[in-house]
C-alpha positions as CSV (number, residue, x, y, z in Angstrom):
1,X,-11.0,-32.0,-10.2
2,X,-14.0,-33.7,-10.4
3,X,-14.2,-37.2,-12.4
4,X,-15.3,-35.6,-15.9
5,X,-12.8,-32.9,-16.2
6,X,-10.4,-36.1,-14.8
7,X,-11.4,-37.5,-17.6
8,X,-10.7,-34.9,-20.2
9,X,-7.4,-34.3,-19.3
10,X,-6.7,-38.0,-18.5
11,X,-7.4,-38.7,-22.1
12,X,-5.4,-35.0,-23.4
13,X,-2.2,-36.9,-20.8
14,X,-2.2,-39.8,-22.6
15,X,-2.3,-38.9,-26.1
16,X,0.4,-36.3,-25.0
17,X,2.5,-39.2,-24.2
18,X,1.3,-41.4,-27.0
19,X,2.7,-38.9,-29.2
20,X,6.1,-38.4,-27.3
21,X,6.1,-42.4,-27.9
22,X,5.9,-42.1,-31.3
23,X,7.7,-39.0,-32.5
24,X,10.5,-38.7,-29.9
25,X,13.5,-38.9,-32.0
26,X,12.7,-35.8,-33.8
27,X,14.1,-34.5,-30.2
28,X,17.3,-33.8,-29.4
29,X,18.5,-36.5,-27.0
30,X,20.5,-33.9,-24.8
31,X,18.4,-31.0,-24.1
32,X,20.1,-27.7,-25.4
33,X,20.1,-25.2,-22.0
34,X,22.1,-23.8,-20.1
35,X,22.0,-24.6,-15.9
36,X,19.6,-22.2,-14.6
37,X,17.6,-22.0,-17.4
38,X,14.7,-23.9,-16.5
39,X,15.0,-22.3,-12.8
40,X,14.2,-18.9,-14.5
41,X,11.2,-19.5,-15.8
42,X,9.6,-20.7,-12.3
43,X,7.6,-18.2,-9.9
44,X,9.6,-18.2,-6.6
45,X,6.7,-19.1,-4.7
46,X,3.8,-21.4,-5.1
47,X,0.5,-19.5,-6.4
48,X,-1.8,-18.8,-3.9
49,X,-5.0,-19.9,-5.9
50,X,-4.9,-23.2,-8.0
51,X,-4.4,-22.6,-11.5
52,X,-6.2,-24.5,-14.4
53,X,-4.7,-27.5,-15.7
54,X,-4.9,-26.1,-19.6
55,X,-2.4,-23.4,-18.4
56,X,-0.3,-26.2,-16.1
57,X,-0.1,-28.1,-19.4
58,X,0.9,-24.8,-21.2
59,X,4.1,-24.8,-19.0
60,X,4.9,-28.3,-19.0
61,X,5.4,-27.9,-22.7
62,X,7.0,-24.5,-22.8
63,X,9.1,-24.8,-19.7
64,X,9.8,-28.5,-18.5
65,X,10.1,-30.2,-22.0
66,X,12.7,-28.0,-23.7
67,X,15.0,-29.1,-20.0
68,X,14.3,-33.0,-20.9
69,X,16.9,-35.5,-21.4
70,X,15.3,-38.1,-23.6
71,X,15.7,-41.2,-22.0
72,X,14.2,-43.5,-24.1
73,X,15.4,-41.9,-27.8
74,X,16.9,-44.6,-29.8
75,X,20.0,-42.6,-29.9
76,X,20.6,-42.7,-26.4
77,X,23.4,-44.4,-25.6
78,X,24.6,-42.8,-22.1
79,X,24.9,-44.5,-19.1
80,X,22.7,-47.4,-19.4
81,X,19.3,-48.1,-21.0
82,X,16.4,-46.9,-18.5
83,X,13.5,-47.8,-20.6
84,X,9.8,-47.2,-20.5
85,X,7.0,-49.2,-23.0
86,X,3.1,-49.1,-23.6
87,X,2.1,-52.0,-21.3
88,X,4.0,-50.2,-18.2
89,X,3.0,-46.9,-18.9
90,X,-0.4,-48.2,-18.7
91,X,0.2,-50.4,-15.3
92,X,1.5,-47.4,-14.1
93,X,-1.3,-45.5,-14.7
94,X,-3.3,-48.1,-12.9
95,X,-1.1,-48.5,-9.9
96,X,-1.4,-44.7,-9.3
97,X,-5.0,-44.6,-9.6
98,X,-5.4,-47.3,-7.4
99,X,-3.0,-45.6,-4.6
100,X,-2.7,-48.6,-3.0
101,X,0.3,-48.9,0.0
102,X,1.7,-52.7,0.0
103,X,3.1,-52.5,3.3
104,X,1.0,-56.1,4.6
105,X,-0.6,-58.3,2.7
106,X,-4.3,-57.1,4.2
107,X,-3.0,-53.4,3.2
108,X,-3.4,-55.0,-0.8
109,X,-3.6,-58.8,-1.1
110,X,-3.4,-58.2,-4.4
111,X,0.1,-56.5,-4.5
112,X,1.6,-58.9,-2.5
113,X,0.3,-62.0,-4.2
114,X,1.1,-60.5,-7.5
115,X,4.6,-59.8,-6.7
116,X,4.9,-62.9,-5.8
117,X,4.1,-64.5,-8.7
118,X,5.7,-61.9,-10.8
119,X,9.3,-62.8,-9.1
120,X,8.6,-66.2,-9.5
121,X,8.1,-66.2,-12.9
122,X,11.4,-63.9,-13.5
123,X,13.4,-66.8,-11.1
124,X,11.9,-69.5,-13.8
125,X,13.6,-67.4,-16.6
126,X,16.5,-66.6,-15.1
127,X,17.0,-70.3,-13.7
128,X,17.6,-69.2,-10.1
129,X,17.9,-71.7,-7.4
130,X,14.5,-72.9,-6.1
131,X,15.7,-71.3,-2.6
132,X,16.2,-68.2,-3.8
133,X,12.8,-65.4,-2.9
134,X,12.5,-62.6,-4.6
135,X,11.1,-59.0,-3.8
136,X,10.8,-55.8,-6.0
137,X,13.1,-52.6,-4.5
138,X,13.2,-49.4,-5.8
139,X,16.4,-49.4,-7.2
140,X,19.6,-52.3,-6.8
141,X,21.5,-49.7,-4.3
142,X,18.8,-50.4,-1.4
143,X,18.6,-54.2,-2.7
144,X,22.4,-53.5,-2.3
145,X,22.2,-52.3,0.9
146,X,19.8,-55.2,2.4
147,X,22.3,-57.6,1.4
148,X,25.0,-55.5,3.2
149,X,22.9,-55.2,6.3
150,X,22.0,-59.1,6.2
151,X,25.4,-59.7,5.6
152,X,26.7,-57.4,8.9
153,X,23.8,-59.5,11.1
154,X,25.0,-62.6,9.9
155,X,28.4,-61.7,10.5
156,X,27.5,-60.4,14.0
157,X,24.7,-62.6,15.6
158,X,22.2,-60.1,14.8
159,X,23.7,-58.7,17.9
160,X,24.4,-55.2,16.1
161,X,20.5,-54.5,15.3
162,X,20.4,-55.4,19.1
163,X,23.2,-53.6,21.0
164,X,24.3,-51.1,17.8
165,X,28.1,-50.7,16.2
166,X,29.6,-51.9,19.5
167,X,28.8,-55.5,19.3
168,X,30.9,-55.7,16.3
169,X,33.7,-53.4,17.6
170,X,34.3,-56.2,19.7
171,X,35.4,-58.5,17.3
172,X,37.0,-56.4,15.1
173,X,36.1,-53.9,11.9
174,X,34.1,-56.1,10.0
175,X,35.0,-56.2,5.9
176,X,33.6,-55.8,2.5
177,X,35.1,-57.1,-0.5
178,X,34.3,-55.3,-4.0
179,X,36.4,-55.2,-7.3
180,X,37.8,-52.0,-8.1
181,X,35.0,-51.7,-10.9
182,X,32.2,-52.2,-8.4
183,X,29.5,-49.9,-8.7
184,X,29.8,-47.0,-6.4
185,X,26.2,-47.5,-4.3
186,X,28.7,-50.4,-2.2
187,X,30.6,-47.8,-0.9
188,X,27.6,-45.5,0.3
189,X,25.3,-48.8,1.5
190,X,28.6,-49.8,3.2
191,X,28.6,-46.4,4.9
192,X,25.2,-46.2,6.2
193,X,25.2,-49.7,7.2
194,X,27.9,-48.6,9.6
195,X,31.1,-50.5,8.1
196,X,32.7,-47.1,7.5
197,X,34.2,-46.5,3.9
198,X,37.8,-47.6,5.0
199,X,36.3,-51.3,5.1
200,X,35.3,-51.4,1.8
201,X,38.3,-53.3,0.5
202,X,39.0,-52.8,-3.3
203,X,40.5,-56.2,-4.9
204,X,42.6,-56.2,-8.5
205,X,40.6,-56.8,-11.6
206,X,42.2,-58.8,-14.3
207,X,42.4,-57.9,-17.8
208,X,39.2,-58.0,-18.7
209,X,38.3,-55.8,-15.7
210,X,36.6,-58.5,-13.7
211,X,37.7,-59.4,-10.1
212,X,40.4,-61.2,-9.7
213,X,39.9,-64.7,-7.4
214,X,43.4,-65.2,-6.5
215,X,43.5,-61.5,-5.6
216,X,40.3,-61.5,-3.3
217,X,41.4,-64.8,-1.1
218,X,44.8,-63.0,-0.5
219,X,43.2,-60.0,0.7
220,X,40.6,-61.5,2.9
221,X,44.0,-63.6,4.3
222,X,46.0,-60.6,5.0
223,X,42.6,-59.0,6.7
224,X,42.3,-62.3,8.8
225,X,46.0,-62.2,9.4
226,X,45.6,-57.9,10.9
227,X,42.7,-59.4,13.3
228,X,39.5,-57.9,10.6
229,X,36.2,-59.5,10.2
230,X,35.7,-60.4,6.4
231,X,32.1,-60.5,6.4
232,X,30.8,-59.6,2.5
233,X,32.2,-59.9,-0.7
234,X,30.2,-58.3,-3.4
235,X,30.4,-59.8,-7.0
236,X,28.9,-57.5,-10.1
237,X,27.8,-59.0,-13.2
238,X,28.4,-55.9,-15.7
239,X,29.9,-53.6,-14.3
240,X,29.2,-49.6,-14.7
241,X,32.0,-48.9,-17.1
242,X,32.5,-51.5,-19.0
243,X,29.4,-54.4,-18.1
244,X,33.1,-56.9,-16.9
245,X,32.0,-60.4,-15.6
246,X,33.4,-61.2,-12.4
247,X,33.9,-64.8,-12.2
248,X,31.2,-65.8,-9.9
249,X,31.8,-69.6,-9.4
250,X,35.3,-69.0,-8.3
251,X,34.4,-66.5,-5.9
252,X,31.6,-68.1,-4.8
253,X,33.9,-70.8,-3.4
254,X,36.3,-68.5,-1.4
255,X,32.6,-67.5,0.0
256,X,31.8,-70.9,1.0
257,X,34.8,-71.8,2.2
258,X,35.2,-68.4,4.2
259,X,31.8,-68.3,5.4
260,X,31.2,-64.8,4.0
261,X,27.2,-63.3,2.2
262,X,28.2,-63.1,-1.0
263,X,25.8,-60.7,-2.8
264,X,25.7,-60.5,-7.0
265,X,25.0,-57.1,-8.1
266,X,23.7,-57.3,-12.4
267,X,21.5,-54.5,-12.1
268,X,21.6,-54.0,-16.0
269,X,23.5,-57.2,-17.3
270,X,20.9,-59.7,-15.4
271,X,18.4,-58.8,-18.0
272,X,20.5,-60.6,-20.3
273,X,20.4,-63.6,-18.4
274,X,16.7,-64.7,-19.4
275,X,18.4,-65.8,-22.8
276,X,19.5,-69.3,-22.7
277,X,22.4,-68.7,-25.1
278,X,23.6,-66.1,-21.9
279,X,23.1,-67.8,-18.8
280,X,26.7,-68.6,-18.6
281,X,26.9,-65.1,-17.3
282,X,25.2,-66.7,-13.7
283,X,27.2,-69.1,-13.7
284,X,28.0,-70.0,-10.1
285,X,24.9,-67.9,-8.6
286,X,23.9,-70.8,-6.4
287,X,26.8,-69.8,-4.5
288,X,25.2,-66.6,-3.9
289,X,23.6,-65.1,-0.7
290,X,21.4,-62.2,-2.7
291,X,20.9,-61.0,-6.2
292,X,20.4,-58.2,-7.6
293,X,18.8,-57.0,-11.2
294,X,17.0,-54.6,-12.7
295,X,13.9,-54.6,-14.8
296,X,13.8,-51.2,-15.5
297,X,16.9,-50.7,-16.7
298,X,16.4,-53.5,-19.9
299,X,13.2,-54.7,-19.6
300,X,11.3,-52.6,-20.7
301,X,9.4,-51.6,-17.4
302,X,9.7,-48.2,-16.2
303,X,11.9,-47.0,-12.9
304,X,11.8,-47.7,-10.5
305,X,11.3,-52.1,-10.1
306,X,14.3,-53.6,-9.0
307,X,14.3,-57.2,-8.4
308,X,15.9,-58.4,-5.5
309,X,16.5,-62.7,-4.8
310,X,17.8,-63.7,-1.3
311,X,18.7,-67.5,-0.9
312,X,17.9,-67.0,3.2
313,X,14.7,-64.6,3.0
314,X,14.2,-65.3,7.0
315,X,18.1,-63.3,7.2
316,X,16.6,-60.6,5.4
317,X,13.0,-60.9,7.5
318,X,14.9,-61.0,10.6
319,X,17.1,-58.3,9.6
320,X,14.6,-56.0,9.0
321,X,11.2,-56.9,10.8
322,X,9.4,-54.0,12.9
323,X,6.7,-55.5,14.4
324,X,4.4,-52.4,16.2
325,X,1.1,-53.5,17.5
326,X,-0.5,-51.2,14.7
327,X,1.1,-53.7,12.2
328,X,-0.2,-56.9,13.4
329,X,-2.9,-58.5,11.3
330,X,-4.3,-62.2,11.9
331,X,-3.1,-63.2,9.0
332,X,0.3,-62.7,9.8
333,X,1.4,-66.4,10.1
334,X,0.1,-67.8,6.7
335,X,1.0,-64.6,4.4
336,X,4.1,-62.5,3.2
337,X,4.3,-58.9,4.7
338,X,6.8,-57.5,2.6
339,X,7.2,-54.3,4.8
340,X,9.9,-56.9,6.5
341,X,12.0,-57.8,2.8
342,X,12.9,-53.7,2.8
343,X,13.9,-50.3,4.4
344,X,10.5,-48.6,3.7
345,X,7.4,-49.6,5.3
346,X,5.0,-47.7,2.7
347,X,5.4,-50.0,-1.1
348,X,4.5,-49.1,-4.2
349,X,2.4,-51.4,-6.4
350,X,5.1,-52.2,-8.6
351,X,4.6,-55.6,-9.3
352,X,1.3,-54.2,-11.7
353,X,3.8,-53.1,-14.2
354,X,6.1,-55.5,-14.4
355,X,2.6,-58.3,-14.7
356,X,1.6,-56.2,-17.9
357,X,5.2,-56.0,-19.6
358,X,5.9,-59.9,-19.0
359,X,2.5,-60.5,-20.2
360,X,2.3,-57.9,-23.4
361,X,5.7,-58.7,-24.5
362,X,5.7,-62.5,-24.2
363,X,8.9,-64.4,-23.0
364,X,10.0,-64.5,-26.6
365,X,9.0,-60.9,-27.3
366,X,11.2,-59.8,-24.6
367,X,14.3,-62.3,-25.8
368,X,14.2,-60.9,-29.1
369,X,14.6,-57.6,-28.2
370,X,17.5,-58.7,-26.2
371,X,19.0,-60.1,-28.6
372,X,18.5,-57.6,-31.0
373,X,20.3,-55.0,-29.0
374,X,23.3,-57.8,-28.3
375,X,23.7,-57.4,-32.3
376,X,23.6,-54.1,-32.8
377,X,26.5,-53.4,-29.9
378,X,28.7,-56.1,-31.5
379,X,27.9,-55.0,-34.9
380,X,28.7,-51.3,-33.3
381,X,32.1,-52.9,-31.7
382,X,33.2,-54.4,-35.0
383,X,33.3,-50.8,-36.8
384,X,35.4,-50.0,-34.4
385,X,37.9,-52.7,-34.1
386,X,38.1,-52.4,-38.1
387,X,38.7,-48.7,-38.0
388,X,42.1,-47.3,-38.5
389,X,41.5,-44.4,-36.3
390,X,39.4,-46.2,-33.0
391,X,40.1,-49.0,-31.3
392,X,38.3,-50.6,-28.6
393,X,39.2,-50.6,-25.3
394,X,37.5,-53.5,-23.4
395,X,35.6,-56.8,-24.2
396,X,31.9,-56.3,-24.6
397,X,30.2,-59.3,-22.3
398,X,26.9,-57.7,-22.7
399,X,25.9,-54.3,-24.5
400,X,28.2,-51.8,-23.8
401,X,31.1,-50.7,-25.7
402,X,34.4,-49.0,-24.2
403,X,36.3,-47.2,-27.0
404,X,38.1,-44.3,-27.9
405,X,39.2,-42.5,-31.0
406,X,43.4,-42.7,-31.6
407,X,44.5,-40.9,-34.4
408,X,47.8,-43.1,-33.6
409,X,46.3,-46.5,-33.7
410,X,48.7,-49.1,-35.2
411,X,51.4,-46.2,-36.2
412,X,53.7,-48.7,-33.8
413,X,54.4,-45.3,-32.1
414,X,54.8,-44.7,-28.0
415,X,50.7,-43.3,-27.2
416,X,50.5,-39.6,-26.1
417,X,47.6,-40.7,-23.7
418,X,47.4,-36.7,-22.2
419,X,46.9,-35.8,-26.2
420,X,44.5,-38.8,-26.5
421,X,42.1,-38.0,-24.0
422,X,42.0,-34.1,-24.7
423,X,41.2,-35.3,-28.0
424,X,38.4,-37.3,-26.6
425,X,37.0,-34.7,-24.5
426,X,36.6,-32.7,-27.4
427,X,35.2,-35.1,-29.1
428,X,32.6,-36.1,-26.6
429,X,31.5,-32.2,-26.1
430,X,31.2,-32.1,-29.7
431,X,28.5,-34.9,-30.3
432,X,26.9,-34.5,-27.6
433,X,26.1,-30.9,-28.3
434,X,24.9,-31.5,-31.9
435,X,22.1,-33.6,-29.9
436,X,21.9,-36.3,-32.4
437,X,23.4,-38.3,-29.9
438,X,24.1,-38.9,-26.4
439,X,27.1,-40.8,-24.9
440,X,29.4,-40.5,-22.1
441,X,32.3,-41.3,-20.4
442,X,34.6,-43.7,-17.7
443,X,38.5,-44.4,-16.9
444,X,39.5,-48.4,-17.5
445,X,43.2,-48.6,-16.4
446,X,43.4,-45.0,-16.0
447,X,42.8,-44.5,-19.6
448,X,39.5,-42.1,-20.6
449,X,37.4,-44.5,-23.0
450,X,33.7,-43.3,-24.1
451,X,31.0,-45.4,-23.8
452,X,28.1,-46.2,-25.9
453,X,25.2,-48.0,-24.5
454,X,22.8,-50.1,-26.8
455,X,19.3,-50.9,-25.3
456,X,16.2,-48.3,-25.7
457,X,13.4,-50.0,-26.8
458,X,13.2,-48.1,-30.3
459,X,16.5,-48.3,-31.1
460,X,17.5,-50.2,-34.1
461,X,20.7,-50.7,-36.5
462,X,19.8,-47.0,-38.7
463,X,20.5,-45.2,-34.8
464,X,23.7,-47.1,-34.1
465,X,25.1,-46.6,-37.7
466,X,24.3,-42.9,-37.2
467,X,26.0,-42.7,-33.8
468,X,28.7,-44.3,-35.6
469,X,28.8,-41.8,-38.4
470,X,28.2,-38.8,-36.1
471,X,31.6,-39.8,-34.2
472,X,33.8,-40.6,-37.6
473,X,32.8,-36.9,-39.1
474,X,32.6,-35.2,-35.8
475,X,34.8,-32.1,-36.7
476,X,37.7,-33.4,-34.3
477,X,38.1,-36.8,-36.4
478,X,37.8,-34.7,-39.9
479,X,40.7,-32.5,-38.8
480,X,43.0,-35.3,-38.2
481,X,41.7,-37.1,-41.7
482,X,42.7,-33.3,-43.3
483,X,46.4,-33.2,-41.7
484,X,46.9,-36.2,-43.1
């Protein structure tokens, strides 16, 4: 492909996605297949002679775009927002045509001294501690796992990167601490960072779901007590199923006072933080060891840029450093090599993105989409809690609303919760299948509660009210309203 038929398709790429931009809720959010339908349509093989790009295009939109789950539809409310916008598309574009590898800072000054800046700025707006250095990950699950593998050095003397698992099995197995609404990428860091998944030590949550303190310092007493090693706790600010606050002042005190990393996980809630009027939800992050959030889930940057603060970068350095002869540049001393703040050597120039979103957007641009979405879940969570047939089944912190439909609701009747949740089920299959919408599912106290998630960039109040209608004349609500 030579640089004018580059061109030509270049320009045919992006007003392909220009268009998707602009008309993708005439889409369903849920693609209607059935598993191996896309498979079918594939040649076994790859073809032997390259093929033109007018009939790769053909394919894309006949085969791969009928399989798509639209991620970005302003009536997506699964999972958590993961959204995309014009200025990182386009500082996307940019970084892949560049092709750049970050791995030193004489590989790309410029990636290195952009991200920089760029995690700078989001400290200032978050109000992180001035010790605190920041690094973009792909995701919070390998930010996650530095902090674990910091943590098990710290714990250990750095003796285990030296002399492997048995300079640990010397003292004893050494402990992580994680509410039992942690995310689940604590358990598999905590695995290949060799604690073993039997010293990931679930503690209570209270009734808001949050980790209890008083729980977590008895635990880490008992472990003391049996001869263990606590050595982590892990604190999340929203958590997966229901974005619960643990309290992180109060647990950052039993860390102090224990001498244990404590690591904040807000991969999606942290977002929230850069409003003043929510800051309260970092309250006590000075305590903290590392920090975890996530651009790219609600900040409008595409995935993957996950931003990653530790408040002792030379634990995370040491941790981590390789230092071949290949590597070595005389620059070394006066520079940041950020092949040493993560498990891959080869980096992506992710910072470029994230420059043109903080720029396009503005700080108040971004805040008032924030705060836009904040509205529209608690507009979304008063519906419910004034509905006679759905009640809501957790607080809502951030922008994520637990709830379930109960035909029972204030009958002052003993709950069939095995009827309940079938009725759920059904009622989750049903609206997601009409592919106006797209929600899903989680278990607070044991209890199945659906979720719906408010945060794509195009979302606004006409989506939620019509994910809110969709669910009250879904056909399993009518039949209740028609037995009655």
């Amino acid at each position: 492909m030579d640089s004018e038929e580059f061109r030509r398709y270049g320009h045919a790429v992006v007003d392909r996605v220009a268009d998707y931009m602009k008309n993708v809720d005439t889409y369903p959010v849920l693609p209607q297949v059935e598993p191996g339908d896309i498979r079918r349509k594939l040649p076994p093989s790859a073809p032997s002679s390259g093929e033109s790009m007018d009939a790769i295009l053909a394919d894309f939109e006949s085969i791969i775009m009928p399989g798509v789950t639209h991620w970005n539809h302003p009536r997506f409310f699964a999972y958590f927002p993961a959204n995309h916008s014009g200025p990182a598309i386009l500082g996307e574009i940019l970084s892949a045509g560049l092709g750049v590898n970050g791995m030193v800072w004489q590989s790309c000054p410029a990636a290195t001294e952009l991200e920089e800046v760029v995690m700078e700025w989001l400290g200032k707006l978050l109000d992180l501690p001035d010790a605190f250095r920041g690094v973009i990950q792909d995701t919070a699950s390998t930010a996650s796992l530095c902090a674990l593998l910091c943590a098990r050095e710290r714990s250990t003397g750095f003796d285990v990167n030296a002399r492997g698992p048995d300079a640990w099995s010397e003292r004893g197995a050494l402990r992580v601490y994680v509410s039992s609404e942690a995310h689940s990428s604590i358990e598999k860091g905590a695995k290949i960072a060799g604690f073993g998944a039997q010293n990931v030590v679930t503690v209570a949550v209270d009734d808001r779901f949050a980790m209890d303190p008083a729980a977590l310092e008895k635990t880490i007493a008992v472990d003391r007590d049996k001869g263990l090693v606590p050595c982590c706790i892990v604190a999340t600010v929203g958590t997966t199923s229901s974005t619960a606050i643990d309290p992180l002042r109060s647990i950052g005190a039993i860390a102090r006072k224990e001498g244990l990393w404590l690591h904040v996980d807000a991969a999606l809630a942290g977002s929230a933080a850069i409003l003043p009027e929510m800051r309260h939800l970092l309250d006590g992050i000075d305590d903290a060891h590392s920090f975890v959030f996530n651009p790219h889930k609600w900040l409008f940057t595409n995935f993957d840029c996950s931003a990653f603060y530790c408040r002792e970068p030379e634990t995370l350095v040491r941790t981590l450093t390789i230092m071949p002869e290949y590597l070595k540049t005389a620059q070394d001393r006066e520079v940041t090599n950020y092949r040493d703040w993560g498990i891959p050597l080869g980096r992506r120039f992710r910072s470029l993105k994230l420059w043109f979103v903080m720029r396009s957007f503005g700080v108040d641009g971004l805040r008032r989409r924030l705060r836009a979405h904040l509205a529209l879940a608690h507009d979304f969570e008063r519906w419910v809690d004034e509905s006679d047939r759905f009640e809501v089944m957790a607080p809502v912190p951030v922008q994520t609303v637990c709830f379930r439909f109960n035909p029972f609701k204030g009958q002052g009747t003993e709950t069939d919760e095995g009827r309940i949740e079938k009725l759920n089920e059904r009622l989750l299959d049903e609206v997601n299948r009409s592919g106006r919408i797209f929600i899903t599912h989680t278990r607070l106290g044991g209890r199945f509660c659906l979720r719906l998630s408010v945060g794509q960039i195009q979302t606004g109040a006409r989506h939620v009210e019509e994910a809110w209608h969709a669910l009250r004349t879904s056909p399993v609500v009518e039949a209740w309203k028609s037995a009655d």
